[in-house]
C-alpha positions, 0 to 999 in steps of 0.5 A: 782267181785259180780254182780247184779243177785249174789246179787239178789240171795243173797237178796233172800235167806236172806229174805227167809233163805231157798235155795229151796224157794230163788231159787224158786223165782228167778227161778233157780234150788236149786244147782245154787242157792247154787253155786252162794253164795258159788261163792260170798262168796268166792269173799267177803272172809267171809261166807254170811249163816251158813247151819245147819241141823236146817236151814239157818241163816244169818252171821253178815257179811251177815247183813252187805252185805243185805242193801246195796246189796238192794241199788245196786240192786234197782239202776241197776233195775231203771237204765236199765228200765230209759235207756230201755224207752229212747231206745224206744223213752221217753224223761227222768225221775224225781226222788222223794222223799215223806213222805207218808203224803203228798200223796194227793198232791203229786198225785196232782202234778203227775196228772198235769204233767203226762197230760202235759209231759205223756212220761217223766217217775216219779220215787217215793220212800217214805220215814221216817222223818229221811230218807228223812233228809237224802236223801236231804243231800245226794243230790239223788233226783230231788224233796223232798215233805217234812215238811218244818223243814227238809229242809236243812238251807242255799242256797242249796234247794228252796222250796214251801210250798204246803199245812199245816197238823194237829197234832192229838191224835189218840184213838182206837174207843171205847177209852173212850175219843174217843167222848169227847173234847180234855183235855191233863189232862186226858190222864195222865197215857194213854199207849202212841205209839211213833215214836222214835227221831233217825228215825223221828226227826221233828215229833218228836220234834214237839210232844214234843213242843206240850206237853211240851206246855200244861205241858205234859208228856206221858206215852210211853209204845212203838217206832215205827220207822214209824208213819204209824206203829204208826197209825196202833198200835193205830187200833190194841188197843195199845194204843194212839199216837199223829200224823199228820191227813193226815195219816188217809187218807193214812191208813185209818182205822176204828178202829182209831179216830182223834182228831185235837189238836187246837193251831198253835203249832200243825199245819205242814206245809209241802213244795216241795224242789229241790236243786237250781241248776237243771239240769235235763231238765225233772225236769225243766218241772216238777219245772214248774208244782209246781211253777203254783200250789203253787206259 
């Protein structure tokens, strides 16, 4: 059967497609890295690489195999280092899930619980709307910083609401609407960057509320399956988007402004989530911490 190290070495060669280079990083010599994905194609029956005079290149099956051989090597990694802490006297983890626009308050909440419980280990992994949809259906975290539309519906999750953000139309600097009060009738024809519907549905939804509100439909020219990519074309001269203003304080960025769009309809309200029935006793500590901050 494959093992985790097979598949690091896999995962290295994928990214790198250069047997040289992959066992560079893994620090091996290149005929043991070769051996090893022979060894692990054989066990999987399909060829992972085709090897030609030009190159290496990544079969389907090798595409197939890549996600979730970063999943399992990324939960033995977390894994030995939460039981190598235990075994040198720390008393437990928390695992959460952020969208990157609730930053700020998560560090908040990081800050209050690391001063009270310093041994008891925060494992954060940032995600999409869409993946953190996800995440939470699935069950695989202690906690969720989220916007309060993804919380599943039902008795499954408690939440708290932890802070509210703003809708923004992003300009590059020197746009010409840049310094000039928000008129949604002059933006008709303006090249528009959006997150796409399958991978960030709230944010989603709720640009198409707010335009659809003031009789609006933008030009999209381009989807991006990040907001922060959004952001991050909108600096390089793309075009406009409209996103959530807490991003310019993640990714800050001098070649972008922000222009609030005023209504109730472009406020989100983001909470903290966790599924009602809690028993890892380390976030139990942690449901303390949020309850004193936003109760």
């Amino acid at each position: 059967m494959m093992d985790v190290t097979q598949l690091k070495y896999f995962i290295a060669l994928a990214q790198t497609l250069n047997f040289s280079e992959a066992a560079r990083r893994c620090g091996i010599t290149q005929p043991s890295m070769s051996h090893s994905i022979v060894e692990l194609e054989k066990q999987l029956g399909s060829p992972l690489f085709v090897r030609s005079r030009k190159g290496v290149t990544i079969t389907k099956a090798g595409r197939e195999l890549l996600p979730s051989a970063l999943e399992i090597v990324d939960i033995a990694e977390k894994t030995a280092f939460r039981i190598h802490q235990m075994e040198h006297g720390k008393t437990g983890s928390v695992s959460i899930s952020a969208l990157t626009t609730s930053s700020a308050v998560l560090s908040k909440c990081l800050t209050a619980f690391s001063k009270r419980h310093p041994d008891i280990l925060t494992d954060i992994t940032f995600t999409s709307g869409r993946s953190e949809v996800l995440a939470m259906n699935e069950a695989k975290y202690d906690f969720h910083f989220a916007v309060q539309e993804m919380v599943p519906a039902g008795e499954t999750f408690d939440s708290l609401v932890s802070h509210v953000d703003h809708l923004c139309v992003a300009f590059p600097v020197d746009h010409p609407l840049a310094n000039e009060s928000l008129d949604f009738s002059k933006l008709a024809g303006e090249r528009f960057i959006a997150v796409s519907e399958s991978d960030g549905p709230a944010l989603y939804n709720e640009i198409r509320r707010v335009c659809e509100a003031r009789s609006f439909t933008p030009n999209v020219v381009c989807q991006y399956d990040r907001a922060e990519a959004v952001f991050l074309s909108v600096g390089a001269g793309t075009g406009i988007a409209i996103v959530p203003e807490a991003l310019g304080s993640v990714f800050y960025s001098e070649n972008v402004k922000l222009v609030r769009i005023p209504g109730s309809d472009a406020i989100r309200t983001y909470v903290v989530a966790w599924p009602r029935n809690i028993t890892n006793p380390a976030a139990k500590l942690f449901l303390e911490v949020i309850r004193e901050l936003f109760e």
